[in-house]
Structures are given as C-alpha cells and as structure tokens.
N, C-alpha and C positions, 0 to 999 in steps of 0.2 A: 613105431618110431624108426625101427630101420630102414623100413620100406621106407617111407619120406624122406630118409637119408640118405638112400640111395637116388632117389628122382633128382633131388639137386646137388649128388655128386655127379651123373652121368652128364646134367646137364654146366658143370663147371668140372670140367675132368682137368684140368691143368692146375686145381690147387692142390694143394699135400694136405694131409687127415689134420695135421693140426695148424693149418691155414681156413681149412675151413671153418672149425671149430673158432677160431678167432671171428669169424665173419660171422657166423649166427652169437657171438658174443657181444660185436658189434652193433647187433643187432636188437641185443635185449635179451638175449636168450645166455646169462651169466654166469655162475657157478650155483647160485644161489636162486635159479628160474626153479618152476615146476615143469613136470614133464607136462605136462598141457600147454603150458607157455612154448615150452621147446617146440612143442608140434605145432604150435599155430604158427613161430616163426621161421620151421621147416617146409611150410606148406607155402606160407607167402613168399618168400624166396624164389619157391620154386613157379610159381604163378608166373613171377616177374620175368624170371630166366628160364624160360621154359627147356628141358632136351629136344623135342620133337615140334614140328609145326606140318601139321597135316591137312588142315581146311583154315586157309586162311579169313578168318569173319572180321576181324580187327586187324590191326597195322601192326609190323612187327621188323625188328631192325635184326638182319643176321651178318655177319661177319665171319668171310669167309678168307684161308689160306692157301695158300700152295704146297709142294711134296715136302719142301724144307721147314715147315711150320714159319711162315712168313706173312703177315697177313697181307691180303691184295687187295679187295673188293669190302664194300659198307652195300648192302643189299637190302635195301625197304619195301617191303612186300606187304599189297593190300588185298584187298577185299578179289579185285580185277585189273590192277596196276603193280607196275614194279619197277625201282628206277636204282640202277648201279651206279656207282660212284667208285673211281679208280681208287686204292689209296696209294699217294705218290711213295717211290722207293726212298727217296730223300729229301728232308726239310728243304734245301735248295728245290727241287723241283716242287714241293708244293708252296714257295713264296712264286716262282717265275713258269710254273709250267703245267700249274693245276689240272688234270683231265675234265671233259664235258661230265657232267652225270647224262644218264642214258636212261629213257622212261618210254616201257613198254607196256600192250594189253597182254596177260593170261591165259588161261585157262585152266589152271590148275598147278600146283603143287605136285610133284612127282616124287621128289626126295628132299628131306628137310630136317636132318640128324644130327646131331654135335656127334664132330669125329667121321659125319658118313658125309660124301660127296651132298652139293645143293642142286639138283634139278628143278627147272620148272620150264613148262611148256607154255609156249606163247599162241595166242589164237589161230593161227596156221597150223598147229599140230607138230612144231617142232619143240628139240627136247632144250633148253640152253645147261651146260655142265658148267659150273661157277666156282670151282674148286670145294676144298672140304671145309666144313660148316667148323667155327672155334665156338660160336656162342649165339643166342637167341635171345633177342630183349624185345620185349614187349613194351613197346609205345604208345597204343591204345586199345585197350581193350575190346571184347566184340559188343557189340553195341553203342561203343562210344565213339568209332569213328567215324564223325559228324565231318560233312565239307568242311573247309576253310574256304571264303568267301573273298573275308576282307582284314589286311591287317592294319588297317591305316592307323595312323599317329604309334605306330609299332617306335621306340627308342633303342637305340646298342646296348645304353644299359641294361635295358630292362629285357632285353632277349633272353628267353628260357628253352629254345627249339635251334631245328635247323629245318631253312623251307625253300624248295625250288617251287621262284616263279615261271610258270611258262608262258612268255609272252609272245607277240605275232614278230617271228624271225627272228628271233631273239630267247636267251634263258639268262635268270639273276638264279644263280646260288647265293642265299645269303643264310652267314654264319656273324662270329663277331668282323670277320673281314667278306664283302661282296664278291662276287667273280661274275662279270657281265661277258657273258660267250654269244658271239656273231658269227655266224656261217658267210662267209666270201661266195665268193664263185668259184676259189681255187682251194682257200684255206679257212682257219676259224680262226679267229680275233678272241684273245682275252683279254679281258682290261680290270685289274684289280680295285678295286670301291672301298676308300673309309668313309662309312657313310655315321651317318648321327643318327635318323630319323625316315620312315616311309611318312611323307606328306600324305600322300594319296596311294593310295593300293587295294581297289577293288574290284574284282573280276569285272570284264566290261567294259573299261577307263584305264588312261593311259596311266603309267608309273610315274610318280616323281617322289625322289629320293632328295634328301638334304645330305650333302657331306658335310664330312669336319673343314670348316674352313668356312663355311654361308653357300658355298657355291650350290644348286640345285639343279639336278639334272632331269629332265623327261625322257622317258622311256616308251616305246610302244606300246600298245594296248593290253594288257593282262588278260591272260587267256586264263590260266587255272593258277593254282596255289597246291603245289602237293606238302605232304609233312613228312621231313625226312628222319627226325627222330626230336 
C-alpha cells in the first residue's frame, strides 16, 4: 500500500497528504473502501499520471515549467512524433497571439521525470531540454494509439480531444476555438476560427470547416491528423 502511495505521490508531488487523500476519495477509494479497493484505485491513478515516461509505445501529454514553477510548454509525445505547444503567459496573448505548435520526429526519450528536466532527442542525434517536467498524462495507452485518419462530421459540441491538423502550408489547431497558422514569406498569419462542424476532414482531401454563422471555409489538402491530448 505504501509503495503505490508513493508511485502517485512522486508522480503528483505538488498536492499536500491530505489533498491527495481527497483525490483517491474522489475517486471511490472513501473512508469506508477496503484496502483492495484502495490499492486498485492507487494503482489506477497512477497508470493514468504516470512519474516517469521512458519508452514511449503510446501517446502521452507532459507539461513542462520553468525555474519559477511557471508552466511554459504542453509536450505530446508519441510512439516517433512529438509536437510542443507554447503555453501563452497571458489570456490576452492567448486570445490574440497564440504560438505555432511545433511537430518533430524522435528518436528517443532521454529524460522524462516529474520534478526532473524533459529531454528528448530528435532524429539527428540532438538532445532538445524542455524545461522541468510538472506532470505526465497518459492519453492513449500502448497499443491503442491507432492513427486518426478522418474526423469528418466532427461538431464543437461534441469535441472530447485536441488535434492539430497538418495541412499542405498550412496547420489548424483545433480546440473549442480553431487557430489556422500560415507561413508568409516573411511572417505567420494567425487567424482565429469559431467553427461549428469539420464538413470534410480526411487525410488526403482538402478541409472544409462550417463556422458559426453558415459561412464555409476550404482549407488545403490534409496531410496528417495528430492527437494532441
């Protein structure tokens, strides 16, 4: 029991003893559980929020800080992909000034700790330092991260994810608000999207989004679909 109590405090080290205890309380695990109950939902917890990520086989969202305990970076790490996302310093800059996410190939996982710096080496044999690791969530498991293909007749309601389309000269971050990012010659172009509905969206075939309002937009060709958590 301790042992399992200790996996998913190292791996949530910024609650207090009896914040966590609320959160496996939360969880089903109550004054009145048995200690089997407690340990299954000691162990699931800690599945979910992993401390350590060392061979990535599934997809996994880490979040990473700076020396001030500040969070910077949303860090989605796959199988052989991995795509950063700034986090803006101020609501104003993330309504007017959203950063690109950035999607690289791998080669490996070098450091991947809660509380310890995040390295990973990208196919060229350098090392990228991402700052220090707050926390690890697991987004899909190993074996079950299956491509995304096609999300067509996808609704804002009914969005349960976050997923950068990569299209040809072009990227849609879409959340409940879109971010359509264009590379100039000189600069990048963002253009913020309330969209309703992907009409069409399958690798292969060009985009077209429904916004709020009727209006429909086409988009360039859709190259991949990654999952960003």
């Amino acid at each position: 029991m301790t042992d399992a109590l200790t996996r998913l405090w190292e791996a949530r080290p910024d609650l207090t003893l009896t914040r966590l205890l609320g959160l496996l309380e939360t969880h089903g695990a109550d004054w009145n559980a048995t200690d089997e109950e407690t340990l299954a939902v000691l162990r699931r917890l800690a599945e979910e929020t992993p401390a350590r990520l060392d061979d990535p086989t599934g997809r996994y969202l880490v979040t990473t800080e700076n020396s001030a305990g500040v969070a910077t970076q949303l860090v989605t790490v796959g199988a052989d992909r991995v795509a950063v996302r700034q986090i803006p310093a101020s609501r104003t800059d993330a309504v007017h000034d959203l950063p690109q996410p950035v999607v690289w190939e791998h080669s490996g996982v070098r450091s991947c700790h809660v509380a310890a710096p995040l390295v990973i080496t990208d196919t060229e044999g350098i090392a990228h330092r991402m700052g220090l690791v707050s926390s690890i969530r697991v987004i899909a498991a190993p074996g079950e991260d299956a491509p995304v293909t096609s999300l067509d007749g996808l609704r804002r309601r009914t969005l349960d994810g976050v997923y950068l389309l990569e299209l040809e000269d072009a990227s849609l971050l879409l959340d409940r608000t879109a971010w359509l990012f264009t590379t100039g010659r000189r600069d990048l172009h963002r253009e913020r999207l309330t969209w309703a509905r992907l009409l069409d969206c399958t690798v292969g075939a060009p985009l077209r989004i429904a916004l709020d309002g009727g209006e429909v937009r086409e988009l360039p060709e859709l190259r991949r679909i990654t999952v960003l958590e």
